[in-house]
C-alpha positions as CSV (number, residue, x, y, z in Angstrom):
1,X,-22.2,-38.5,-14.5
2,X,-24.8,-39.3,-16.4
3,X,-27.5,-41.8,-15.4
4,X,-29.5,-44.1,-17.5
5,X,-33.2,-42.9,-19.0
6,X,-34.7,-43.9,-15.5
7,X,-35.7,-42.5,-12.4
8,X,-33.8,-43.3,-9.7
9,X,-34.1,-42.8,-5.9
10,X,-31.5,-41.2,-3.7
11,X,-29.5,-44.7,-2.6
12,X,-29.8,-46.1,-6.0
13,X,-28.2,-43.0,-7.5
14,X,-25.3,-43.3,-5.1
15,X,-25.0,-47.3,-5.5
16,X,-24.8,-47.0,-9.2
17,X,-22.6,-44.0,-8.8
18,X,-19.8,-46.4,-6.2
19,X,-20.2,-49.3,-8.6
20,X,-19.7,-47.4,-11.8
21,X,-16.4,-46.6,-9.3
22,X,-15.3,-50.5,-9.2
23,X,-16.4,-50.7,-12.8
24,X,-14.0,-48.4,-13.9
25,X,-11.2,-49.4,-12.2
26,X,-12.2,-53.3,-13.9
27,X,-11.6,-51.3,-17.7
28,X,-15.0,-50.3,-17.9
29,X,-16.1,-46.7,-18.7
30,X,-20.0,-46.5,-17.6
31,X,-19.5,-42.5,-18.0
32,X,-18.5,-43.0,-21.5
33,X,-19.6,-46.4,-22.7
34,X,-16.4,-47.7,-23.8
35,X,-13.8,-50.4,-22.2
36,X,-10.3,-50.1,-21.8
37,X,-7.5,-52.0,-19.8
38,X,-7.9,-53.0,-16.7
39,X,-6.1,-50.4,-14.1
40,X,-7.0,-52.7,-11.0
41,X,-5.5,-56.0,-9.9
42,X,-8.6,-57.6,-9.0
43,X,-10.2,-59.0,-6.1
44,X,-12.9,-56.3,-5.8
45,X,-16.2,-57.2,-3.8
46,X,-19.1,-54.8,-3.4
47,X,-22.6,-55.8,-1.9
48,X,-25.8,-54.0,-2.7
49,X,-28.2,-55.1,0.3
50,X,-31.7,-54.0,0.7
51,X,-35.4,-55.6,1.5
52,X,-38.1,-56.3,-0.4
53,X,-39.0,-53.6,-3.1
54,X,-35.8,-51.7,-2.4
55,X,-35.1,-51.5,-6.3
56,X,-32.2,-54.0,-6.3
57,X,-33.1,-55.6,-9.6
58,X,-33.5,-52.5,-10.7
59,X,-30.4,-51.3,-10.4
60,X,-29.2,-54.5,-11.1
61,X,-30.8,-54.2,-14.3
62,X,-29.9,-50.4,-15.3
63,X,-25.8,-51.2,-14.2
64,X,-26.5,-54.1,-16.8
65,X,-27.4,-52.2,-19.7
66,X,-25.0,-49.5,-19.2
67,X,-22.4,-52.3,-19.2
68,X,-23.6,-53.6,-22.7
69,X,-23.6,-49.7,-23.7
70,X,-19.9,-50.0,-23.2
71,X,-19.3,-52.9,-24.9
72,X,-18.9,-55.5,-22.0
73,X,-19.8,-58.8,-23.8
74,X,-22.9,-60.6,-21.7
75,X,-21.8,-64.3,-20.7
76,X,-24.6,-66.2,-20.8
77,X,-23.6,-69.9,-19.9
78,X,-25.0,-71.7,-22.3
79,X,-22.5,-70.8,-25.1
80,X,-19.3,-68.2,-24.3
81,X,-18.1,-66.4,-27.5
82,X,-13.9,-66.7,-28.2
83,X,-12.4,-63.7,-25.9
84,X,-10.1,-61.1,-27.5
85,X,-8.0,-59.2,-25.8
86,X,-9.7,-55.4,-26.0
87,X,-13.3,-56.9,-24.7
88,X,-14.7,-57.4,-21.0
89,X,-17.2,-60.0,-20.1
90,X,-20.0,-59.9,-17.5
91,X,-22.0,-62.6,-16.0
92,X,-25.4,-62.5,-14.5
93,X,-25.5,-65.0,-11.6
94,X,-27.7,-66.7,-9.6
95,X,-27.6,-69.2,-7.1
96,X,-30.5,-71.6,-8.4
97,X,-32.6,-71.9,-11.9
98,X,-35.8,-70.6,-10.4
99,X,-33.9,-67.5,-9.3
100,X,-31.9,-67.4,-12.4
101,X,-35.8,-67.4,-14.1
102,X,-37.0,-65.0,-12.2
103,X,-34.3,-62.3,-13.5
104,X,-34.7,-63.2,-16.8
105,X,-38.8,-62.6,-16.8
106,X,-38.1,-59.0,-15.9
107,X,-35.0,-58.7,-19.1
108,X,-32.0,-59.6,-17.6
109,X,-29.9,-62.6,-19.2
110,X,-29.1,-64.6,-15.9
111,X,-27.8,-67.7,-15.5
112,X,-26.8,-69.9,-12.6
113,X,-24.0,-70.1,-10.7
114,X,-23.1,-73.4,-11.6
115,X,-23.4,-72.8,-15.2
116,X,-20.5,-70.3,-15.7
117,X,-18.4,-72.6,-13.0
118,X,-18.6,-75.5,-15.6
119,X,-19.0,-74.5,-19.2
120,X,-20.4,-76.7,-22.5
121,X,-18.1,-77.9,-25.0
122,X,-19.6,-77.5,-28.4
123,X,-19.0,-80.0,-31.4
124,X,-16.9,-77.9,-33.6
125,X,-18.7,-78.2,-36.8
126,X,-21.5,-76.7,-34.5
127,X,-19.8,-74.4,-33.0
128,X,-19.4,-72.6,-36.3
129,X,-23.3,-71.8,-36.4
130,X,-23.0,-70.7,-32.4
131,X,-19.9,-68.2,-33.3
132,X,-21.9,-66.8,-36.5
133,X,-24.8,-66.4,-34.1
134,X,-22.7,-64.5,-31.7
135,X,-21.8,-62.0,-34.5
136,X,-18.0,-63.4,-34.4
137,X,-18.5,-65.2,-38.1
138,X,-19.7,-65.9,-40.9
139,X,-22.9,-67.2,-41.9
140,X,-22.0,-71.3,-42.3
141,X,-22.6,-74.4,-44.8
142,X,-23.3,-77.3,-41.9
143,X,-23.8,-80.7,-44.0
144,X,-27.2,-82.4,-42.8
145,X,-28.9,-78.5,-42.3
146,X,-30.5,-76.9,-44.6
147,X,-30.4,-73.0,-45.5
148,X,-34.1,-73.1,-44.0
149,X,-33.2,-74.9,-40.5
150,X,-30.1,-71.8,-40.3
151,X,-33.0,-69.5,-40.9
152,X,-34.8,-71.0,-37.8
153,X,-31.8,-71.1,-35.6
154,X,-31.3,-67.1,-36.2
155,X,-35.0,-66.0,-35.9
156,X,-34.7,-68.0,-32.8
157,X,-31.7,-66.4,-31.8
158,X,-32.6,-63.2,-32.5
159,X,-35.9,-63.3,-29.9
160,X,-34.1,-65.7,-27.4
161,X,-30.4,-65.0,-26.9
162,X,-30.0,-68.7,-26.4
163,X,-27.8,-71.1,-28.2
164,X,-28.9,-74.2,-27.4
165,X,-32.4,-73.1,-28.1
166,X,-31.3,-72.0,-31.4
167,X,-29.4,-74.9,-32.5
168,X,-32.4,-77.1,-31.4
169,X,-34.5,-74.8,-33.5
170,X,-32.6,-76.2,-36.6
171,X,-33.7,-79.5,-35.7
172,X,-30.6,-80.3,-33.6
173,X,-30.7,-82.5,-30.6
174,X,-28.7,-81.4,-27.4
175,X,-26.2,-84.9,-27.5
176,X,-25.6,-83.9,-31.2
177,X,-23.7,-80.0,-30.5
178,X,-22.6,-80.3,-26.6
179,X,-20.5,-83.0,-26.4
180,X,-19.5,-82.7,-22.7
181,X,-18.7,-80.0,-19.4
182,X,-15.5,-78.7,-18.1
183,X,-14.3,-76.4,-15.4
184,X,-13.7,-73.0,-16.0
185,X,-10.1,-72.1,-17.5
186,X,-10.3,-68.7,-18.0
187,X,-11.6,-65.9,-15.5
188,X,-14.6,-63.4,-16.7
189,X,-14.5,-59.8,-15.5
190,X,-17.1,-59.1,-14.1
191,X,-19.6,-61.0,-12.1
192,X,-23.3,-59.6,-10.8
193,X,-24.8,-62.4,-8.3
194,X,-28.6,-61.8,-6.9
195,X,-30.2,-63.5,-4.0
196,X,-26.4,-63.3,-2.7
197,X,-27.8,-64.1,0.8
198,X,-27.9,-67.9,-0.3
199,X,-24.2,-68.2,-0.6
200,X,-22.0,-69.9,1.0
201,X,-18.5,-68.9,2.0
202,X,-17.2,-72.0,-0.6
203,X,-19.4,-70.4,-3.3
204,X,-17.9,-67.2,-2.9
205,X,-14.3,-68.5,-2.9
206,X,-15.1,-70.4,-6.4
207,X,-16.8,-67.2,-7.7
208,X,-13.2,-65.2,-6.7
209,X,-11.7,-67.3,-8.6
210,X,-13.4,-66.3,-11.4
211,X,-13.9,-63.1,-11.4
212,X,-11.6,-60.1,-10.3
213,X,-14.8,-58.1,-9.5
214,X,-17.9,-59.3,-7.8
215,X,-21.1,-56.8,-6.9
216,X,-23.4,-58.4,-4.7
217,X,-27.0,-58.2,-4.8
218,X,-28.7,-59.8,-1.2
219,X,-31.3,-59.1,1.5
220,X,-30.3,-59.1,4.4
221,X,-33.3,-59.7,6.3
222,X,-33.5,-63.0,4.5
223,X,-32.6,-66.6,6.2
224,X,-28.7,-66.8,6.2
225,X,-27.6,-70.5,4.5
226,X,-27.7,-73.5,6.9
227,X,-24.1,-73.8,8.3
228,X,-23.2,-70.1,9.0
229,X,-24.2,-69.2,12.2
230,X,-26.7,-66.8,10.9
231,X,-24.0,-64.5,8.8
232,X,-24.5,-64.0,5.3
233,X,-21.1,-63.8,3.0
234,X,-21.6,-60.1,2.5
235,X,-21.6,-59.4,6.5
236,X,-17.8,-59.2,6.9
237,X,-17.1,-56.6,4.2
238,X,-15.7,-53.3,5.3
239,X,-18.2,-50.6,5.6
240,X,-16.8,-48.5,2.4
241,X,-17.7,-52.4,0.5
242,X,-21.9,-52.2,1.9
243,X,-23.7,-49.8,0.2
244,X,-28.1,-50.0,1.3
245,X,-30.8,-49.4,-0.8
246,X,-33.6,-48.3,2.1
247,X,-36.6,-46.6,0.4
248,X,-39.2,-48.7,-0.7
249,X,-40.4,-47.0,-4.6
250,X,-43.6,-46.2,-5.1
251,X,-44.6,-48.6,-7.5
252,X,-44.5,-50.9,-5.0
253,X,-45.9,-49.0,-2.1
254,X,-49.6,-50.0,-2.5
255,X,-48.6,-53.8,-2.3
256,X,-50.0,-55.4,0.4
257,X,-47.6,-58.1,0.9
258,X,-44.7,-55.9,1.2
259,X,-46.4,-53.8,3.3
260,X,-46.8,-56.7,5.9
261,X,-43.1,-58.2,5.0
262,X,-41.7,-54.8,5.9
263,X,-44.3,-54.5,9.1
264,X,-41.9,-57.4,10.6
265,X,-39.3,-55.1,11.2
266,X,-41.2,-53.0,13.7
267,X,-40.1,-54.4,17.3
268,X,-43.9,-54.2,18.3
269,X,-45.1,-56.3,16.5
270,X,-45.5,-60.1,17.6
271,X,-46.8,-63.1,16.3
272,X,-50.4,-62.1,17.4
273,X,-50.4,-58.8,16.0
274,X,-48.6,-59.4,12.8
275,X,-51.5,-62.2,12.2
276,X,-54.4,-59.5,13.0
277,X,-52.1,-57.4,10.3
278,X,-52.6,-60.3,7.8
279,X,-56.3,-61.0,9.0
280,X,-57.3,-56.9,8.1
281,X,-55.1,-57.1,5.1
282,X,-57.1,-60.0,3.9
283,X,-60.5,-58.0,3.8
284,X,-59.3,-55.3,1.8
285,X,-57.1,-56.7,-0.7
286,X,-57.7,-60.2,-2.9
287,X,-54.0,-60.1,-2.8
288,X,-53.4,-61.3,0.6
289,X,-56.2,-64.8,1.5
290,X,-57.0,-65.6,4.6
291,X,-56.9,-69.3,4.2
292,X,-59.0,-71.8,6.9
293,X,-57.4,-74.9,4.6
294,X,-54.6,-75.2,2.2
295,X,-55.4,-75.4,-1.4
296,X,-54.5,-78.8,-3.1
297,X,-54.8,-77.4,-6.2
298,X,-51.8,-74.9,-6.0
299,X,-49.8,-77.6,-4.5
300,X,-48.7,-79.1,-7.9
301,X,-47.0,-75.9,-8.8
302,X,-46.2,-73.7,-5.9
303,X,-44.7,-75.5,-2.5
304,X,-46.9,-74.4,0.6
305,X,-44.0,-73.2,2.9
306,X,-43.4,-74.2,6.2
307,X,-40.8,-74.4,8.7
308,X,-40.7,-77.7,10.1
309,X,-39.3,-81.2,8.4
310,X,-42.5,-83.0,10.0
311,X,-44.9,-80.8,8.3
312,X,-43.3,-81.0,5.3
313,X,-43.9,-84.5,4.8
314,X,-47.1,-84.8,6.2
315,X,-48.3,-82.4,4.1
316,X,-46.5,-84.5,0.9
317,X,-48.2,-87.4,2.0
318,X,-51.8,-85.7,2.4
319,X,-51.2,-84.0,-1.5
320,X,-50.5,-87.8,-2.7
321,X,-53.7,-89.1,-0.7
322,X,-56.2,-86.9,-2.1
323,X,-54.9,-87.3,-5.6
324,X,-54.8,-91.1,-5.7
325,X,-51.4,-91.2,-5.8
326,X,-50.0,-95.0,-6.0
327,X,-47.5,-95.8,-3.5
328,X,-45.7,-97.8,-6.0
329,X,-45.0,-95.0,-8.8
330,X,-45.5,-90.8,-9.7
331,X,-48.4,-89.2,-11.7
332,X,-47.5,-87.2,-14.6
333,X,-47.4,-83.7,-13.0
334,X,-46.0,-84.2,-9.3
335,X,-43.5,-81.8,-8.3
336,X,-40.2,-82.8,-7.6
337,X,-37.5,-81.2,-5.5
338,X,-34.0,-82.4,-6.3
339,X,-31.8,-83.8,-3.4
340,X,-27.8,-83.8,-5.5
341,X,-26.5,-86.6,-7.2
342,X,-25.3,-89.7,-6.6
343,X,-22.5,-90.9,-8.1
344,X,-19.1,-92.6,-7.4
345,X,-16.0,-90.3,-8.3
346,X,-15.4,-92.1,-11.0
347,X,-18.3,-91.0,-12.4
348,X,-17.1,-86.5,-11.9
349,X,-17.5,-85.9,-15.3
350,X,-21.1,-87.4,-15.8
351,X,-21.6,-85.1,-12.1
352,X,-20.9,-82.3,-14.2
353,X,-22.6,-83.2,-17.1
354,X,-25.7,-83.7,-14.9
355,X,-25.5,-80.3,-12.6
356,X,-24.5,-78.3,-15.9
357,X,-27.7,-79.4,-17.1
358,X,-29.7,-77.8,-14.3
359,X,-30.1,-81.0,-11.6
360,X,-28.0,-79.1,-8.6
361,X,-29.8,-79.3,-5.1
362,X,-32.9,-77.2,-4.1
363,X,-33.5,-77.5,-8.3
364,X,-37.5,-77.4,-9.0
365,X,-38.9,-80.1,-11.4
366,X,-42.3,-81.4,-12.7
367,X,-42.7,-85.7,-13.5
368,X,-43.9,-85.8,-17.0
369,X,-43.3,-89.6,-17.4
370,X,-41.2,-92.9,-17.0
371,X,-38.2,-92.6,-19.3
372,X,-37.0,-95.0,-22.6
373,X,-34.7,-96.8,-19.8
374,X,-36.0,-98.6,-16.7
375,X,-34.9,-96.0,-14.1
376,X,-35.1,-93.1,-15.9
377,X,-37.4,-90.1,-15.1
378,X,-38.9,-87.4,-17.7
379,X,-38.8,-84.4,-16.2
380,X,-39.4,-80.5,-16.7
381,X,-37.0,-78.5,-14.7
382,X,-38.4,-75.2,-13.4
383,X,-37.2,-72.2,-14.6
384,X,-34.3,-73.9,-16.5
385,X,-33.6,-72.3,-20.6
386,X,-33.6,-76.0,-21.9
387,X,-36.1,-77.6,-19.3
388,X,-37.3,-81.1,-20.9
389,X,-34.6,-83.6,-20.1
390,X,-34.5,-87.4,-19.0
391,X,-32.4,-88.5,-16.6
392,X,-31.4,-91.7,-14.1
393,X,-33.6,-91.0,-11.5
394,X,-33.7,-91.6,-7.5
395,X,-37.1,-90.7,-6.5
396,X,-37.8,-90.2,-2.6
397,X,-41.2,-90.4,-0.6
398,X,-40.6,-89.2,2.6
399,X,-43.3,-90.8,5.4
400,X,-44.3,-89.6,8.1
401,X,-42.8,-91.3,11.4
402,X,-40.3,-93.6,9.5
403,X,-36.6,-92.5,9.4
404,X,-35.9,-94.3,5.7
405,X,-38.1,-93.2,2.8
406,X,-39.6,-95.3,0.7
407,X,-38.4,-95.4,-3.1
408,X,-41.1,-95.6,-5.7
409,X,-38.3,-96.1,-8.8
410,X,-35.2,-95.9,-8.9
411,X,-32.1,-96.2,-11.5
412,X,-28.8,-97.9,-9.5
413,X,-27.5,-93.9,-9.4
414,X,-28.4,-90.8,-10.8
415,X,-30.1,-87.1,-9.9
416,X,-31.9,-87.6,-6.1
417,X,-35.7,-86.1,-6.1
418,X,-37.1,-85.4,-2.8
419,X,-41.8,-84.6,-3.5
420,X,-42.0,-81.0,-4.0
421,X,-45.3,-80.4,-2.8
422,X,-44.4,-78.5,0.2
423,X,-40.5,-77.3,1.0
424,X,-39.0,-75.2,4.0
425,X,-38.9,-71.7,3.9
426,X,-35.3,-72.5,3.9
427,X,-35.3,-74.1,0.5
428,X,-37.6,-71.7,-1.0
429,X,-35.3,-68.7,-0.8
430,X,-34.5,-67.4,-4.4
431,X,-37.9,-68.5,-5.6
432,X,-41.0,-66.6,-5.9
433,X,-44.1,-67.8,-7.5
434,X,-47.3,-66.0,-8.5
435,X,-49.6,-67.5,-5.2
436,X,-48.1,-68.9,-2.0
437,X,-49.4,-70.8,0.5
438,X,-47.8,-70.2,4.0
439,X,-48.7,-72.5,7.1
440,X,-48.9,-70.1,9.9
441,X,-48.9,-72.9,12.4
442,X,-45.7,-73.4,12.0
443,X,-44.4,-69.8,12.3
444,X,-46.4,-69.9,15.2
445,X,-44.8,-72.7,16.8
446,X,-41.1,-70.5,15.6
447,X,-42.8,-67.5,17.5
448,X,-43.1,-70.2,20.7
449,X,-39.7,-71.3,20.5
450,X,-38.5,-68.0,21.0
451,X,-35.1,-68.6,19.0
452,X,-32.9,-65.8,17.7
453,X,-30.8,-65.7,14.5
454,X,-28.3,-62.8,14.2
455,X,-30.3,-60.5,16.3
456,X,-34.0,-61.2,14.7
457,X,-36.5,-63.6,16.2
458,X,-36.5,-66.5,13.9
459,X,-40.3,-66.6,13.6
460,X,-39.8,-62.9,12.0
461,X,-37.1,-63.8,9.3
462,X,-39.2,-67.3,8.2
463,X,-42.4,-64.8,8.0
464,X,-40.2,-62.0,6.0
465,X,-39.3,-64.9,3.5
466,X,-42.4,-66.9,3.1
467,X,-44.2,-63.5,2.6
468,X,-42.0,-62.1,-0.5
469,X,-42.0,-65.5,-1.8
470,X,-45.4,-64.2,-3.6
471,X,-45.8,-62.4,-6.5
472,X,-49.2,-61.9,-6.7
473,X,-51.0,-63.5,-4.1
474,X,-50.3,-64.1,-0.1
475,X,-52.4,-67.2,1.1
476,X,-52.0,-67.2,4.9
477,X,-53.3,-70.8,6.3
478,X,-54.3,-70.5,9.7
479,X,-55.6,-74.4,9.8
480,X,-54.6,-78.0,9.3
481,X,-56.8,-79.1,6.6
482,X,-56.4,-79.3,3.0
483,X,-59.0,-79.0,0.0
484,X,-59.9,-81.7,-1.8
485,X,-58.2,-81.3,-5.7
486,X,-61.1,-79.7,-8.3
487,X,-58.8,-81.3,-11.3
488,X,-56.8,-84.3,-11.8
489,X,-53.1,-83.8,-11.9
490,X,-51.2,-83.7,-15.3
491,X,-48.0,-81.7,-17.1
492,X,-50.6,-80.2,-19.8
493,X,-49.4,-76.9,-18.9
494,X,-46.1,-77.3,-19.4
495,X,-44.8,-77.4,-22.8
496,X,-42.2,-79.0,-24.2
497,X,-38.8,-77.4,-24.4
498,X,-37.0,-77.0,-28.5
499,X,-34.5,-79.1,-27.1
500,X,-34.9,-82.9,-25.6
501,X,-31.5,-83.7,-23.8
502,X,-31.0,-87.2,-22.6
503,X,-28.9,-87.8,-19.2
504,X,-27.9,-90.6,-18.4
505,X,-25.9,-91.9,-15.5
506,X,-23.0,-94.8,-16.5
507,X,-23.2,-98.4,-16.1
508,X,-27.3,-97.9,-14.6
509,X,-28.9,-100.7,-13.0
510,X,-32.7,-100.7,-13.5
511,X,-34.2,-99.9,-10.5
C-alpha cells in the first residue's frame, strides 16, 4: 500500500501496515481514503508499545491523518457533530489534560479520556453556530450576536478547531452555550489512546464500551498503575494483538536524555554507574545538569520528582518556606495537584459537570486567586483547551510528620487540591515538561531496597520515567538543599483563557 509523505522505519511501516488491517475491517479504507460499512463486529484491541523515541506519536500522528484522508470525522470532546449513517468517527485519547496537551503541541487534536466518556450539552440556539462551524449548516442569525462576533468565532475556529473557544470568541460565556454533561449514548468507531500504560483495567472496560476498535499507544518500560501488580492493560493481549516499535530514529539519537533513559535497560548497569553515566553526560551536554541543590525557581511550574510520600511533602513545605508562604492562605502562582472531588451522590451530575471540565485526579493547576464566593479557588488548569475556571475548592497542605493536613480554605465540598510543587514519579507519568528536576536520593534509596516490579528493579523503571519526563533539560539532584527563589511567585505567565467558566459545587458552605 501506499504510505503517507514520511519516512518511516521498518516497525513503523509494519505497525501502520496491521493497523490499516483493523481499520479496514472497522469501514475504513486507509489504502484508498474512503469509508464504507463496517464488515467487523467489533471488539478489536491492538497495542503499539515501544520506549522512549520509538516514533509512537509518530505513527500515531501519520495513522491520524490518513484517517481524516478518508473521511473519518475527528471527535474532539468539546463539541461532537450530529452522526450520519455513511461517516466514521475517531477519537484521540488520553488519560490526563497534560498528556492530552502534549499531543496536541506536536498537531494532533487529543482530548482526555474523560471528555469523550461524558459529553457537553449545548444550548440549542448555540448549537446552531457550533453545527455551522462544523461545516454541517448554515451560517446563523443568533439574537444578542452580532455579524462581527460570528466573524470572530470562525477566524477562531478556523486556527483552533475548538468550539468552546470559538463561541467564547463571540463574546459568549461557557454557563451561557453548555448547559450541562451526560454519559455517552452513542459508541464512536474508533478510538487511539496514548500513554495507554496509565490505564486501568476499569478504564479499558469503559473505553470498550465505546468503541468497537481500540489501538493502543503505551511504554512498556513505564511504571504500571498502582493496583495491578505491575501489569499494564495491554500485557494480556495475544501476541498477533502486540506489535513493537524497537529502533530509536535518528532525530532523536543525539539526545542525551534518552540516551541515558535507554542505558537503564542494560543489566550492567547499577545505581552507581548509571549516576557516573549522568555525571559524564552532564559535562558534555547543557541538556542534562548535574544539580548539588534543587532549583526553587522551576518548582512553580515543573514538580521535582521523587519517589517517596515523605519527600514529597518535605519538599512542599521547604518551596512554601522560602517563598513566604502564609500558613493561613495560597500565593497567586502555587501549583496545585488535584486529589478528585468530593461530593455526596446526590450531587453525580455536578461530579460530572466538574471532571468534564478538566478537575479529574492527577489534573495539574496553577492558584491565580480567591474566587467571587468564600470557598472558591481561581485556577488555571494545565494543559486544559479552556483552562481559566473557578471552582469550590478543598485546598490540602500536607506537613511533614502529621497524619491530617492542614486546610488553608476550604468550600463545605468541591474539587480536592493536594501542593504541586513536587509529585511522585508515579503521578507524573503522562506529563513531560521542558526542565525536570529529579531527586536521586530517592532513586537511590529504590536502588537499596532492592524491589522488583514485573521483572525490572524498581529503582530502574522510576529512573526510566523521571528521565523522559524532560523535554529539554535533565536536572539530576544529587543533594538535599534547595535554592533560595531569584523572583517572587505570581500567574503573570499564564494568560487568561477566551473562556471564564464558573463551577460551583451545590448548597456550599464557606469554608
Amino acid at each position: 500500500m501506499s504510505l503517507p509523505a514520511l519516512t518511516f522505519s521498518d516497525d513503523q511501516a509494519v505497525a501502520f501496515d496491521r493497523v490499516s488491517e483493523i481499520l479496514h475491517s472497522a469501514g475504513v479504507d486507509l489504502a484508498n481514503s474512503r469509508t464504507r460499512p463496517a464488515r467487523g463486529n467489533g471488539g478489536q484491541v491492538l497495542a503499539v508499545t515501544g520506549k522512549a523515541g520509538s516514533g509512537k506519536t509518530m505513527l500515531l500522528s501519520a495513522l491520524t491523518d490518513a484517517c481524516e484522508a478518508a473521511g473519518v470525522r475527528v471527535v474532539s470532546g468539546d463539541y461532537e457533530p450530529r452522526k450520519t449513517r455513511e461517516s466514521r468517527s475517531l477519537a484521540i485519547l488520553a488519560p490526563t489534560n497534560k498528556a492530552a496537551s502534549v499531543l496536541r503541541l506536536r498537531g494532533v487534536a487529543a482530548t482526555t479520556i474523560h471528555r469523550v466518556l461524558y459529553t457537553p450539552v449545548y444550548h440549542p440556539e448555540y448549537e446552531k453556530i457550533a453545527e455551522w462551524l462544523a461545516g454541517n449548516g448554515e451560517r446563523p442569525e443568533i439574537d444578542g450576536l452580532t455579524e462581527a462576533a460570528l466573524d470572530r468565532a470562525e477566524a477562531f475556529y478556523v486556527n483552533n478547531k475548538s468550539v468552546p473557544g470559538a463561541l467564547a470568541a463571540a463574546g459568549l460565556r461557557g454557563s451561557d452555550f453548555i448547559t450541562g454533561w451526560k454519559r455517552r449514548d452513542d459508541p464512536l468507531d474508533l478510538g487511539f489512546i496514548d500513554e495507554s500504560s496509565m490505564l486501568d483495567e476499569k478504564q479499558l472496560d469503559d473505553l470498550r464500551e465505546i468503541f468497537p476498535t481500540l489501538v493502543l499507544f503505551g511504554d512498556p518500560a513505564q511504571l504500571a498503575p498502582v493496583g495491578q501488580s505491575g501489569k499494564m492493560v495491554f500485557d494480556d493481549l495475544p501476541a498477533p494483538a502486540r506489535l513493537e516499535l524497537s529502533r530509536i530514529h535518528r532525530q532523536e539519537a543525539d539526545n542525551p536524555i534518552l540516551d541515558l533513559a535507554h542505558a537503564l535497560a542494560d543489566p550492567e548497569v547499577d545505581f552507581y554507574r548509571f549516576e557516573q553515566m549522568v555525571e559524564q553526560a552532564a559535562k558534555t551536554d547543557d541538556r542534562v545538569r548535574w544539580s548539588q541543590r534543587v532549583e526553587v525557581d522551576l518548582m512553580a511550574r515543573s514538580p521535582v520528582l521523587v519517589w517517596r510520600n515523605a519527600t514529597r511533602i518535605r519538599l512542599i513545605n521547604a518551596f512554601r518556606a522560602v517563598h513566604d508562604a502564609p500558613e493561613t492562605e495560597l500565593l497567586p502562582g502555587e501549583p496545585l495537584v488535584c486529589d478528585g472531588i468530593e461530593l455526596p451522590l446526590k450531587h453525580r451530575k455536578k461530579r460530572l459537570d466538574l471532571e468534564a471540565r478538566g478537575l479529574i485526579k492527577g489534573a495539574q493547576a496553577v492558584y491565580l486567586g480567591p474566587g467571587s464566593k468564600p470557598g472558591f479557588s481561581r485556577l488555571h488548569l494545565v494543559g486544559a483547551e479552556n483552562p481559566q475556571v473557578s471552582a469550590a475548592s478543598i485546598v490540602k497542605i500536607e506537613k511533614p510528620g502529621e497524619e491530617e493536613p492542614f486546610i488553608p480554605f476550604a468550600a463545605g465540598m468541591g474539587a480536592t487540591f493536594l501542593h504541586g510543587a513536587a509529585v511522585t514519579i508515579h503521578k507524573a507519568q503522562g506529563s513531560q515538561w521542558p526542565d525536570v528536576q529529579v531527586f536521586a536520593p530517592d532513586i537511590f534509596a529504590a536502588f537499596r531496597m532492592g524491589r522488583m516490579e514485573a521483572g525490572q528493579p524498581l529503582w530502574k523503571r522510576l529512573a526510566y520515567v523521571a528521565v523522559t519526563r524532560a523535554e529539554q533539560r535533565l536536572h539530576w539532584v544529587v543533594r538535599n538543599r534547595m535554592s533560595r527563589p531569584e523572583r517572587a511567585l505570581d500567574a503573570s505567565d499564564l494568560r487568561a483563557a477566551p473562556a471564564k467558566l464558573e463551577l460551583t459545587a451545590p448548597d456550599a458552605e464557606p469554608g
